[in-house]
N, C-alpha and C positions, 0 to 999 in steps of 0.2 A: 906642753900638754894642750893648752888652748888651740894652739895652729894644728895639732893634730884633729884632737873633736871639730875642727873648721871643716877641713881636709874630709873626715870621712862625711861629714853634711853634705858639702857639695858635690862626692860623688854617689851618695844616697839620691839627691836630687837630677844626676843625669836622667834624659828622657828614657834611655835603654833601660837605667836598671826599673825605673819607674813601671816600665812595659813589662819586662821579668818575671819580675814581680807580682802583676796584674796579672798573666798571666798562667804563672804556676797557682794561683790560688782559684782557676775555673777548672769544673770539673771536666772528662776525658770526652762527653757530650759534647759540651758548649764549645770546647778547643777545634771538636771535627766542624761544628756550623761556623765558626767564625773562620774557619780554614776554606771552608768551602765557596767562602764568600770572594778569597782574594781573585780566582777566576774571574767571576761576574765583573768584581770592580776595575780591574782592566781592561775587558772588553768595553765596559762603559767608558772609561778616561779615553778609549783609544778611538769608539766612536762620537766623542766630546773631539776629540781633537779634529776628525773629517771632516765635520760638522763646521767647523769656524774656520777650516781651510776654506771649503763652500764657499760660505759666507765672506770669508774674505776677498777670493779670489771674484766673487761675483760683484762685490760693493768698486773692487779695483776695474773691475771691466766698465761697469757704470762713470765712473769716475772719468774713463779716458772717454767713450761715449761722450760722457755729458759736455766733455772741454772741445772734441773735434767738431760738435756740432756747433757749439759757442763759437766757435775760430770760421765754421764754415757759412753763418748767418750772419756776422757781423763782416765779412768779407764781401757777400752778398747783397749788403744794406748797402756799403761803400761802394758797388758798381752798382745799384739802383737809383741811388743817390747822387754819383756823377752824372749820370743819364738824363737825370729829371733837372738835372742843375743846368747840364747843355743845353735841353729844348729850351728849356725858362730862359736862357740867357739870348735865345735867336726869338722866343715869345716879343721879350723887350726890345730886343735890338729892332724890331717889326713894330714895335709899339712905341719908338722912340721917332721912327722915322715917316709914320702914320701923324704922329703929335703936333712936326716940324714940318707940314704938309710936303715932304720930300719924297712920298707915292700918293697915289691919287685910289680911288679904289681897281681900276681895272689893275693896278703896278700890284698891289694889293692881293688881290686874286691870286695873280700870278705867282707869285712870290710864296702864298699859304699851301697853293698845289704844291708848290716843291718842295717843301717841308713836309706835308703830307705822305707825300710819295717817296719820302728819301727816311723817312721815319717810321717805321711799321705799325707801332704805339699810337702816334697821334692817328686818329680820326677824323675831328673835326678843326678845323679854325675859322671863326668868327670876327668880323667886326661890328660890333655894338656901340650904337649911339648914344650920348647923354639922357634918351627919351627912351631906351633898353630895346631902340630899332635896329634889327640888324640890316645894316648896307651891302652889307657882304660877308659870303659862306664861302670856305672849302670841305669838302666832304671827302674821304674816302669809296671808292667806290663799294668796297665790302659790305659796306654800314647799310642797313635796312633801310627803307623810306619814312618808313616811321618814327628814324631816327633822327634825320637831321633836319638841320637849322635851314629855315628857307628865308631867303632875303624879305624883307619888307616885315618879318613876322616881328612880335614884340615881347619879349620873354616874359615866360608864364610866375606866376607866383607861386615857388616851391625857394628848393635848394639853391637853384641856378639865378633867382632875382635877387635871396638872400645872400649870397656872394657875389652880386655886382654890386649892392648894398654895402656893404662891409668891403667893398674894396674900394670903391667912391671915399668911404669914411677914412681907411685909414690910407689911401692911395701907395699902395704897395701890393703886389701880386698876391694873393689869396687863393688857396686851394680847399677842393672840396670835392664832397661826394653825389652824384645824381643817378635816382634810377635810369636806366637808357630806353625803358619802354617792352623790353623783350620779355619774353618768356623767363622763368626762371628752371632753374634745374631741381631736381627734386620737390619734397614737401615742404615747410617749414615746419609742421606736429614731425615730423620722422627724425627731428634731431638734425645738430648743426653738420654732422658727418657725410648727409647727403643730399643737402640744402645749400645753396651757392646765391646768392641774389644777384642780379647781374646789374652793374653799377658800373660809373664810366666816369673817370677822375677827370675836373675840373680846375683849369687854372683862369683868373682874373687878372689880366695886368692893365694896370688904368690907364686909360691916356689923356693929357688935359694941352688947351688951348694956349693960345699965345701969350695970356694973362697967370697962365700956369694954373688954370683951374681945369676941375674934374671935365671930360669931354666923352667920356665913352670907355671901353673897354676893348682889348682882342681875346678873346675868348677861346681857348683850347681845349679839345678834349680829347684824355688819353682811354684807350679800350686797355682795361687792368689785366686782362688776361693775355695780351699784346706785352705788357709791360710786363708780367713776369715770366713769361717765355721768354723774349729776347735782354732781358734786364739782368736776370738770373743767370749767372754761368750753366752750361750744357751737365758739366760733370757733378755739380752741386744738385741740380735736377734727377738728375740718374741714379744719384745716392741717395737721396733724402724726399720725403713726402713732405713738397713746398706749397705755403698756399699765403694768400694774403688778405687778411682780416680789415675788419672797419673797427671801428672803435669800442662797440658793445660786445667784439669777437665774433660777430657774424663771419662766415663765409662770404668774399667774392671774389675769389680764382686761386685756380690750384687743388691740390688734392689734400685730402687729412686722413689719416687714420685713427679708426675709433679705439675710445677707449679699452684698454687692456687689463687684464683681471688672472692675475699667478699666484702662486704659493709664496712668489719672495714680495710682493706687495706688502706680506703680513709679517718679514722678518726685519728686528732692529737694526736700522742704523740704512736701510735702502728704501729710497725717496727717489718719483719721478720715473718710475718703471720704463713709462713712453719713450725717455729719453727725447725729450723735445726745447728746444728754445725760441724766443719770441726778439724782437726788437722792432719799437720802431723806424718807418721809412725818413729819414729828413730829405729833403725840407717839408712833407706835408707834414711830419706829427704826430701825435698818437694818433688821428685819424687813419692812418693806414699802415698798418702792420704785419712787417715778416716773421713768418715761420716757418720754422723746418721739425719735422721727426723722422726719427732715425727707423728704417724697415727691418722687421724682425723677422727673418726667415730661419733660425734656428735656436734651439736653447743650449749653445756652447758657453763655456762658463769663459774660456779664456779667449781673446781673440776675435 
């Protein structure tokens, strides 16, 4: 008798007869609105469901977005980076045999033009004396007048003194950044996006006497916009809006696209609309920084 009264409980308590039930006891009114409702609520479940294909299929496009540009600026740092390692390494190799008085300054000259001229990047190379007098310049012919190093001058008190300084101190190559005197592009009030300062990377490789003390410096300088033109792969260029920052994120070369302002900015779970990434350059450092953003020329969800 008990396992029976169980028996009719638990199927009293199924959810159907529960609804049944619920149901037969609304009047012939209430049955037509709550009937009429089932239309609506499918149409709704059905654009709930559109809705988060959307959303899904766009957070997926983002997603691969955001890794091929990751794959393609860290790729980009690795050939910037071998580049800047070669010149550094023919910097010293110049400044080792500068040390062991094994060139003289005319061997010197000669030897900085060909570096010059065989390196598109470099512009200037310098020899600088313990008293921050320069013996000897190569210049690029490109380079303004305004720009370069003239023999006998004594380097000025900015950037360029405070990195023979600090490369005396700790007598190891030191890189840095110097305005190069030019004009700049755009405002600086107009926003970073059409603002470029025009800057021209420095490298300090010390050189010291027979006693193995500090003696001077060869002093190079790379045109940054030399350096991300031919540093940067062609195709990486052609894809992506590449530019290379200083360390406050200023602009100095290359291109950026401004900020972008969509409807999916505002939906959860998609971050980084621009789809853009950063790294820094080694060997200079967070001093100088690549970036790439990806060109939006349509709003396809897939692809």
């Amino acid at each position: 008798m008990k396992s029976q009264n169980a028996a009719i409980t638990l199927k009293a308590m199924k959810p159907t007869n529960w609804w049944r039930r619920w149901w037969k006891r609304q009047n012939p009114l209430r049955q037509d609105r709550f009937a009429s409702l089932a239309p609506i609520a499918s149409v709704l479940l059905f654009l709930s469901a559109i809705v988060f294909s959307f959303w899904y299929l766009r957070v997926e496009e983002i997603d691969r977005e955001q890794e091929a540009v990751k794959r393609d600026v860290e790729y980009s740092q690795q050939r910037l980076r071998l580049r800047l390692l070669e010149r550094q390494e023919q910097i010293m190799r110049l400044a080792r045999d500068a040390s062991n008085k094994d060139i003289d300054i005319k061997e010197f000259t000669r030897r900085a033009e060909s570096l010059v001229m065989k390196n598109p990047e470099l512009q200037t190379v310098a020899w600088v004396d313990d008293k921050r007098k320069i013996l000897a310049s190569q210049t690029a012919p490109s380079v303004l007048v305004s720009q370069k190093w003239r023999v006998g001058e004594v380097l000025k008190w900015g950037e360029s003194e405070n990195s023979y300084s600090l490369a005396r101190d700790l007598m190891q190559p030191v890189y840095s950044q110097e305005d190069d005197g030019s004009l700049s592009i755009g405002s600086p009030g107009a926003g970073q996006e059409n603002y470029a300062r025009n800057v021209v990377l420095q490298l300090h490789t010390p050189l010291t006497n027979s006693q193995g003390r500090f003696n001077g410096v060869v002093m190079a300088e790379y045109a940054v916009e030399s350096l991300l033109r031919y540093g940067v792969p062609t195709e990486i260029l052609a894809k992506y809006a590449v530019s290379l920052l200083d360390s406050e994120g200023n602009l100095i070369a290359g291109q950026t696209i401004p900020k972008r302002t969509s409807i999916w900015n505002f939906v959860p779970g998609i971050v980084n609309q621009n789809n853009e990434f950063e790294v820094p350059v080694s060997p200079v450092g967070n001093g100088l920084i690549l970036r790439a953003q990806t060109w939006k020329t349509s709003q396809d969800l897939v692809g």
